[in-house]
N, C-alpha and C positions, 0 to 999 in steps of 0.2 A: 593527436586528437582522439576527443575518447566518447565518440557518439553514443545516445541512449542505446542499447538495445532492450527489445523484452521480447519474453517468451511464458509460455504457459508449461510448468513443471508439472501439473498434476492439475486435471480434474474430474467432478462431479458434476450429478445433477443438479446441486444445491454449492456448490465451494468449489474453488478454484486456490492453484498457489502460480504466484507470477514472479518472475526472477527477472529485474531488472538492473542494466549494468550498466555503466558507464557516467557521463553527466546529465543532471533532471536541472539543463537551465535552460533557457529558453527553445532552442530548436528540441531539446531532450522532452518539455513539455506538450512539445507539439507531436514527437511520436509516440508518447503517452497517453493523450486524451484520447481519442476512440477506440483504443482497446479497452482502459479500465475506465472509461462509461457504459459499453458494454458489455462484460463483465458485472459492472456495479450495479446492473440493472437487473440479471440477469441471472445473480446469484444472493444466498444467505449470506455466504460467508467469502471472504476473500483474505488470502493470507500475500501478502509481496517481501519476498526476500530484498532486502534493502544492502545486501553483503557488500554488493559489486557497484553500489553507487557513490563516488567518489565528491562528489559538486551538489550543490539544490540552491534554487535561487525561489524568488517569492511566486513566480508563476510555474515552478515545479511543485513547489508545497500545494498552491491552488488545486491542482489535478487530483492530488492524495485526497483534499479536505474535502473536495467536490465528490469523490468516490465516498470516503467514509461519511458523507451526508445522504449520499442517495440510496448507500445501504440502511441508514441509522431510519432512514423515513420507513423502512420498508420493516422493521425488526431484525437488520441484518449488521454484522460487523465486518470491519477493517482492523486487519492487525500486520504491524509494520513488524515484520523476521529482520533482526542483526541488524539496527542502520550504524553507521559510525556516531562516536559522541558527537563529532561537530553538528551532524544531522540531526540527532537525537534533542543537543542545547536547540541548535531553528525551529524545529517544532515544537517543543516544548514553553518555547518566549511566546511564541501564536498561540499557543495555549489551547490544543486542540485534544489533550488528551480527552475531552468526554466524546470523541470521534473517531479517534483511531487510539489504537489496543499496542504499548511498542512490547515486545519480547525478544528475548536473546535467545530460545535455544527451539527446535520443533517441537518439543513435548509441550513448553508454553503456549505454543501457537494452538496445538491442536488443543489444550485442553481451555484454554480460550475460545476457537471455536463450538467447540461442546457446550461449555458454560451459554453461550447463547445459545443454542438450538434447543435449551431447555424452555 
């Protein structure tokens, strides 16, 4: 069994990076939403390393799109670090790219972040 986890790798006053691992399907969504609600409220920028996430089902996606809306309200962005392709094709058929930012490597992320904060 390969439970969510998450953690906070780095943060800011204004940006946070979160490293979650495991499955984002339904019980995974459920250890998701109050941290990156919180989080998404809370910050400019938010970066989630997507490396170690194996599964996403449609109420794992929800949690991502819910954050990258509550940053996008605020002038803030979401940008999804490394997801595997299968993850990459799901979110991408939802078509959420004008929400969330995907990047393969930390230079992208960060200078994605940057690119907002102008």
């Amino acid at each position: 069994m390969h439970l969510m986890q998450i953690s906070i790798a780095h943060e800011t006053a204004s940006t946070a990076k979160v490293i979650l691992t495991g499955k984002l399907d339904i019980i995974g969504a459920d250890v998701v939403a109050s941290p990156l609600a919180i989080l998404s409220g809370a910050k400019s920028g938010l970066i989630i390393d997507m490396a170690g996430v194996t599964f996403i089902v449609s109420r794992g996606a929800r949690q991502l799109i819910l954050a990258g809306k509550a940053l996008a309200r605020r002038g803030g962005t979401l940008i999804l670090l490394n997801p595997s392709d299968i993850i990459t094709d799901v979110l991408e058929t939802l078509g959420v790219d004008d929400i969330i930012t995907i990047v393969y490597s930390e230079s992208e992320a960060d200078a994605a972040l940057q690119a907002n904060a102008r």
